[in-house]
N, C-alpha and C positions, 0 to 999 in steps of 0.2 A: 620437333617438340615431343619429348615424352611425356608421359601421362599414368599416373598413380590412379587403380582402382580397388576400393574398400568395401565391405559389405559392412553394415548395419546388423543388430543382432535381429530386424524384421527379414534380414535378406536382400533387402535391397540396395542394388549396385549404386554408389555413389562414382562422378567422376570428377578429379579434383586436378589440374594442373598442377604438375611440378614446380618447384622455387625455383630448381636450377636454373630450367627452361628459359622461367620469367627471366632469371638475372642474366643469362645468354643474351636475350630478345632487349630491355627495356629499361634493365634494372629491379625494376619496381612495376604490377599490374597499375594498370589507368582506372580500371572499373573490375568490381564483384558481381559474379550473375547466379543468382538462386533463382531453380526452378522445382518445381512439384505439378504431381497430380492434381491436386488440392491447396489452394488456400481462400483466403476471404480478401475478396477486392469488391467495392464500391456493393456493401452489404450481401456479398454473394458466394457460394463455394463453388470454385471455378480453379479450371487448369491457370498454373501461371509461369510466366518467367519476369523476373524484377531484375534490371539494372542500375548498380548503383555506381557512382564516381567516387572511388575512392579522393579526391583532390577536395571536392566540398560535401563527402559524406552525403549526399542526397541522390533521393531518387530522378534518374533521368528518363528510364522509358518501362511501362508497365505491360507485358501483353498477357490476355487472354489464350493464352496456348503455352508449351515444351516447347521453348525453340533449343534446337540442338547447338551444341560445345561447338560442332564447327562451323556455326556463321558468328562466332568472335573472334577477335582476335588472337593470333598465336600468344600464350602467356596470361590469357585471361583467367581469374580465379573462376572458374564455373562448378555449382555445386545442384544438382540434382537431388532432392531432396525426397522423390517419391515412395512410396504413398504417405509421409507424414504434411502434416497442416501448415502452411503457411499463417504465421498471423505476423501482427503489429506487435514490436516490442511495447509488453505491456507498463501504464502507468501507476505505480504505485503512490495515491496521492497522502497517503498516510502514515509516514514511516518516522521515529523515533532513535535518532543515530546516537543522541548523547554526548558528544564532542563537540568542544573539549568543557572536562570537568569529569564524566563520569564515564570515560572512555572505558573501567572496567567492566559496565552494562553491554555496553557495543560500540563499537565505533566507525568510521567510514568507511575504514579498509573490510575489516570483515561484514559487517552490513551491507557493503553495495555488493559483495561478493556473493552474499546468499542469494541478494536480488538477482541475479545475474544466473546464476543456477536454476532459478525459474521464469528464466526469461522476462524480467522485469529489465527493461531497460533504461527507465526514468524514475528517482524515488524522488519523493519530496520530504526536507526533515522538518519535522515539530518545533515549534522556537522552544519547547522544554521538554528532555530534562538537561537538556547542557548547563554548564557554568562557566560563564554568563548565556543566560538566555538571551534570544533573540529578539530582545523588547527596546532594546537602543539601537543605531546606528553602531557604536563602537562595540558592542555586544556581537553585532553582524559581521563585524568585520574581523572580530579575535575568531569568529568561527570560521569563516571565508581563508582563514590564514591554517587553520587547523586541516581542511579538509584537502589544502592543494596538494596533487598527486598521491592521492588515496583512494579516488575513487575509481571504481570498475566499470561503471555507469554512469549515466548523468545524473545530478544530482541540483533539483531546485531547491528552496529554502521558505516557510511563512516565518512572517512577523507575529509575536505577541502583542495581545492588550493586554496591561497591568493597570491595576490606579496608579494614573499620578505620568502617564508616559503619551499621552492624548498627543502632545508635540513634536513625538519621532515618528509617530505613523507617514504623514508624507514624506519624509526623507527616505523611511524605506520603504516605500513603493519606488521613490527614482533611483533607490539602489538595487531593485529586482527583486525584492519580494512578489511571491506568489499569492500571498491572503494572508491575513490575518484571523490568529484562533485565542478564542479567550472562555474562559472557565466561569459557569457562573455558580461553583460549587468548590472549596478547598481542592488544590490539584494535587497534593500530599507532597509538593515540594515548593519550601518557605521563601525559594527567588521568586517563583508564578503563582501570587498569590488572586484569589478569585475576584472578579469587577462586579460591580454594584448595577445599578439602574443608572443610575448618575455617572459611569465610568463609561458605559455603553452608551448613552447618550453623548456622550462627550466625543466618542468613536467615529459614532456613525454623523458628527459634526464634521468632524476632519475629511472622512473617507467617501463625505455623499455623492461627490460626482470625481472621484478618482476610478481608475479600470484594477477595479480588485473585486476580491470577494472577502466579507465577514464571516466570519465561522464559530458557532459554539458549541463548547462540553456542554451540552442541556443538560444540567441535574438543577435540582434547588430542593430543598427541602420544605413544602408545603406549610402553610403557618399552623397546623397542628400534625404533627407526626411521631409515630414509635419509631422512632428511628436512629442512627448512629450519632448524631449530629451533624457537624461541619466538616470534619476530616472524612476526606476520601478513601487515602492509601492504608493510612495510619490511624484506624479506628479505633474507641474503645465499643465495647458492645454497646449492644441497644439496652435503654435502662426496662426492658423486660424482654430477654430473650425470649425467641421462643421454642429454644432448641438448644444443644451443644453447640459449644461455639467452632469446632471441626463438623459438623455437619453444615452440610451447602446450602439448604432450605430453610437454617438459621440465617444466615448469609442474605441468600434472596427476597426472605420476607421484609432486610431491612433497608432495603431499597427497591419499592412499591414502584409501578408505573407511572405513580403520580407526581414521583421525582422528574420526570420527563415533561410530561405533561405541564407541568408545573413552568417550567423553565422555558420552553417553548412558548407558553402562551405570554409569557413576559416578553420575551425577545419578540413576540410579532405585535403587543401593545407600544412596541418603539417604532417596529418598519416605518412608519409614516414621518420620521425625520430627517430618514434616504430613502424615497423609494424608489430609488434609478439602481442603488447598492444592491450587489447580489448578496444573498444572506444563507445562508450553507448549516446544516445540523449534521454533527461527524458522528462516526458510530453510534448512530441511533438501533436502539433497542427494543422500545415497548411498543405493542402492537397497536394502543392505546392513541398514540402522538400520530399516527397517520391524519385522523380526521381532520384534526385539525390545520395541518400541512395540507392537506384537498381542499379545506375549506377556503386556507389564505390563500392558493393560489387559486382558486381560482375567482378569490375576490381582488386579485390581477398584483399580491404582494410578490416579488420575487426571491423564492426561496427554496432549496431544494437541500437534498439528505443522501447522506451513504449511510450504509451498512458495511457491516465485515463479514470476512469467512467467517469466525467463530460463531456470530449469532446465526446464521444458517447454515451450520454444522453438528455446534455442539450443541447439547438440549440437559435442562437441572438434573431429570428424572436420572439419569443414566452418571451424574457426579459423583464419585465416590468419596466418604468422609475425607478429609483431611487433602483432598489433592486438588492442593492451592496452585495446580498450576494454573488452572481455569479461572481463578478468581481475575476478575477485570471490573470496573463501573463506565457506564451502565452495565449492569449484568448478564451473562447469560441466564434468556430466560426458559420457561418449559415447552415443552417441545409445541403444544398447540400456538404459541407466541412465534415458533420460529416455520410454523407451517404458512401462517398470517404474513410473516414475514416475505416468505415465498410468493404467497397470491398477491401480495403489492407488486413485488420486482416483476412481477409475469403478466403484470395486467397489460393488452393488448392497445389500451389507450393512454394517459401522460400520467405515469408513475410516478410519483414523488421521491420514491428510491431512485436515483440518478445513477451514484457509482458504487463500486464494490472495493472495498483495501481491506491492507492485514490492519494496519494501527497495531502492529507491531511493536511492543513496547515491553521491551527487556529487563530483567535485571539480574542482578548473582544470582545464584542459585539459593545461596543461604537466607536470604531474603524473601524469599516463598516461604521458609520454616516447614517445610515439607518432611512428615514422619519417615521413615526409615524404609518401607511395606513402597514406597512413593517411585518409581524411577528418578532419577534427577536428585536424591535429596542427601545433604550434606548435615553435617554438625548444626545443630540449632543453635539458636543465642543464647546468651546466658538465664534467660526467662525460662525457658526448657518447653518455649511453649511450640509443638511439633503440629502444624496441620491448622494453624489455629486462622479461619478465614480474617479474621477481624483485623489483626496484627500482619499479618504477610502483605506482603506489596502485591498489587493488581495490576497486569498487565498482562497478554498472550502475546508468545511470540511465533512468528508463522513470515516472517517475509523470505518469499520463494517458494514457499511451499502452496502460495495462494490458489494458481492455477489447477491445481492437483487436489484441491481442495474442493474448487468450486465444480469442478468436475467430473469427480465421486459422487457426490452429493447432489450434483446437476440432475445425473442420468437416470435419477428415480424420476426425476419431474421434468421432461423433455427439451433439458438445457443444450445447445448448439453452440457450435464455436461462434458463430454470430453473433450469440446474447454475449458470448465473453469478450471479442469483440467490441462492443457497445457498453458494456457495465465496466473494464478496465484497461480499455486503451481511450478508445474515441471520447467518448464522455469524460473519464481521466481529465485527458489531455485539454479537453475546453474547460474544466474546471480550474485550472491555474492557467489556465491564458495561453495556452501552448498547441491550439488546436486545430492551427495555420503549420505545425513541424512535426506533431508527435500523435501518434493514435492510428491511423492510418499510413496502408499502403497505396500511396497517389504519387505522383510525378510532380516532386518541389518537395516532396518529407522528407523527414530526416529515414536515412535506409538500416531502421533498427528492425527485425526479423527476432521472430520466435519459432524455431522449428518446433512442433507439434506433435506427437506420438499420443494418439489416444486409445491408445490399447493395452499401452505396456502399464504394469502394477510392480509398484514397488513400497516396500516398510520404510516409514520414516523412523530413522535411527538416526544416532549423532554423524554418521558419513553423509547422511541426506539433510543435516543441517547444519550449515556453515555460517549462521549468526553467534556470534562467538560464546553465548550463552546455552548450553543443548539442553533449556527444559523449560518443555513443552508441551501441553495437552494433547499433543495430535503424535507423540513419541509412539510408538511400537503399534499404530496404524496404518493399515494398505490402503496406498492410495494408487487410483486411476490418472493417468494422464503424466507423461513424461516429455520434458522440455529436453531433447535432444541437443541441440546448438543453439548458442545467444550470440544476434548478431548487432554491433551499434555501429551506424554510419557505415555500415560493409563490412567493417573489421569482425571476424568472430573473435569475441571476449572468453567464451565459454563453450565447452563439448563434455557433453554424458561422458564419455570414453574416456579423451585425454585431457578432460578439466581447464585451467588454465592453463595461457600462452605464461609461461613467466619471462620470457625474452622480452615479449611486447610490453607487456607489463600494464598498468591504469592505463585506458586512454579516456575514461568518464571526464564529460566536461562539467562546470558551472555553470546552469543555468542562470544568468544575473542580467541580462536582456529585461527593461523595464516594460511591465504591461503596456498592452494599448488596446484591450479589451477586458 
């Protein structure tokens, strides 16, 4: 058997079995072996070596030690990975693919490609902004049709609540939906228009003792407010600004904390219609909506909350006019909101922040309306209106760049590969029912691997973002922490060095496996 040996730009020798060899010997490896100094097994950094069967993708034997290339098999893939981090391919449960309909925002192929560049091995898509959205069964299925052999990754899917759609929710739970997400605020696109009290009630009829989870955009607009009205994406100003309307702190005043607040506490005056149903707050925002979230659980309502990278990244003070990449709703807010933010995720006892995602959520360029002075920005519309928050579509886009994110911004506040870990793989992965396969490195999971590098720094630039849209708030920023090799079921997808296998090509599956929790 010969044997190919590669250094790393850390210097360290990797040793990787020949193909030839393999196809001498077997044809084809039985099993992948990744070993490290370092990774996280059963909440701990520890030596390891992971065996994976390549036949059913899963993990077969996990040890606490290097075991060496020659107690396997002649032919075996074995990759030494040391000193970078072993972790769990991470859960992205918040991702916005857009296909099919608005495939020019993003679409499977390049989207799960980004994910896979930061070691995100599982995304989940939004039932909007595609067309048709994921709010019927044949809605589900025109996309199911769209995404086969595109993906890089695995790829699960939530259902929509709409008015008027109360009757497809249980069909798509037995056709594999992960959760259902509904808006109690205009979603700035006229398919996913926003549900009432009466819609949500009607939901949590249907959904009260199925294995899912309910999820909502908590906004609402408080019965007295300065504020934009009902339009989300597509605002007209507040009818008394208080600002330029390209200044961000125009922007931010007119979506107050109590938009959240507001909205939250309506959705927990229904819990008591399911209370066996999980109930989920997505990119939550204000520092304000915790209490009350501590309050209801622990008046024993089941309900829990993510956050994103950008709310614990980016901060108002530091916005500059007109750079609408940052615009998103809920807001980013000022930086004492995202300090607040931090002391919930870190609290040593049951944090109401559960997971962490990008919520990722693309669109052209031109549609930001980004001034000229902006990276990223193109021809405005015919309105000429450049930078203008009100008018520009709200979204960040960041999926892949998550991990890198969270751990730049970690190492001020003594974040561990553990808490990343637990905020977006493990916890992920039970949030959409998946947390018997994905999140952890155990024996019976699926054998998705993130190699780890948390030393190396690197500028996100348009080579370091592979979502087909490159503009982004987080553009010509160094970041900490590089995702060397993306592994699913054994196979590597992805390498820092040589990128894509393009011989192998997708082998992302469909997650469509019906809940059973």
């Amino acid at each position: 058997m010969s044997t190919n040996h590669s250094s790393d730009e850390s210097g360290t020798v990797s040793r990787t079995s020949s193909r030839t060899s393999i196809s001498s010997i077997t044809n084809e490896p039985s099993i992948t072996v990744l070993a490290s100094s370092r990774a996280i097994l059963n909440d701990r950094l520890t030596p390891a070596t992971i065996v994976i069967s390549l036949s059913s993708g899963k993990i077969t034997s996990v040890h606490h030690s290097i075991i060496p290339a020659s107690d396997f098999p002649p032919g075996t893939v074995y990759v030494d990975h040391s000193p970078h981090i072993l972790l769990p391919g991470l859960v992205d449960a918040h991702v916005h693919l857009n296909e099919p309909g608005r495939t020019e925002w993003e679409g499977f192929w390049t989207g799960t490609r980004a994910a896979a560049f930061g070691g995100v091995t599982t995304v989940v898509d939004m039932p909007l902004n595609a067309i048709p959205p994921t709010t019927t069964v044949a809605g589900f299925e025109e996309k199911i049709r769209a995404a086969q052999g595109q993906c890089w990754v695995d790829v699960g899917f939530y259902g929509g609540i709409v008015p008027g759609n109360d009757k497809e929710l249980k069909p798509l739970v037995k056709c594999g939906v992960r959760g259902f997400k509904g808006f109690l605020i205009d979603s700035g696109v006229e398919e996913f228009p926003a549900v009432s009290s009466n819609d949500i009630a009607k939901a949590m009829g249907e959904l009260a003792d199925e294995p899912t989870t309910l999820m909502f955009h908590a906004e609402m607009i408080p019965p007295i407010s300065d504020s934009v009205g009902d339009d989300v994406q597509h605002s007209s100003p507040p009818l008394a600004p208080t600002g330029a309307l390209n200044e961000y702190n125009t922007f931010l005043a007119s979506r107050p904390p109590a938009f959240e607040t507001y909205a939250i506490a309506e959705i927990l005056s229904l819990a008591h219609l399911a209370p066996r149903l999980p109930l989920h707050i997505v990119h939550l925002s204000a520092l304000e909506a915790i209490p009350l979230l501590r309050d209801a659980r622990a008046a024993g309502i089941k309900i829990t909350a993510e956050t994103c990278f950008h709310y614990l990244s980016l901060a108002a003070e530091t916005i500059k006019n007109g750079d609408t990449r940052h615009k998103c709703c809920p807001p980013i807010r000022k930086q004492a909101n995202q300090d607040s933010l931090w002391s919930e995720l870190l609290r040593e006892d049951d944090s109401v922040i559960k997971t962490l995602v990008s919520d990722h959520s693309p669109c052209t360029p031109d549609l930001k309306l980004l001034p000229d002075y902006i990276a990223g920005a193109v021809t405005a519309d015919a309105t000429g209106a450049t930078g203008d928050f009100f008018a520009a579509w709200g979204g960040v886009s960041s999926v892949g760049l998550g991990i890198s994110i969270l751990w730049t911004e970690g190492q001020k506040r003594g974040v561990t590969a553990k808490d990343i870990v637990r905020w977006c793989c493990r916890n992920t992965a039970r949030q959409i029912g998946l947390g018997h396969r994905k999140g952890d490195l155990r024996v019976g999971y699926d054998g998705d691997v993130a190699v780890f590098d948390d030393e190396a720094v690197f500028e996100v630039e348009p080579s370091t973002m592979l979502f087909r849209n490159k503009c982004s708030p987080y553009q010509g920023k160094m970041l900490r922490g590089v995702v060397r090799e993306t592994w699913l079921r054994g196979r590597r997808i992805h390498s820092r060095e040589a990128g894509f296998d393009a011989k192998q090509g997708p082998v992302g599956e469909l997650l469509l496996e019906p809940r059973t929790f």
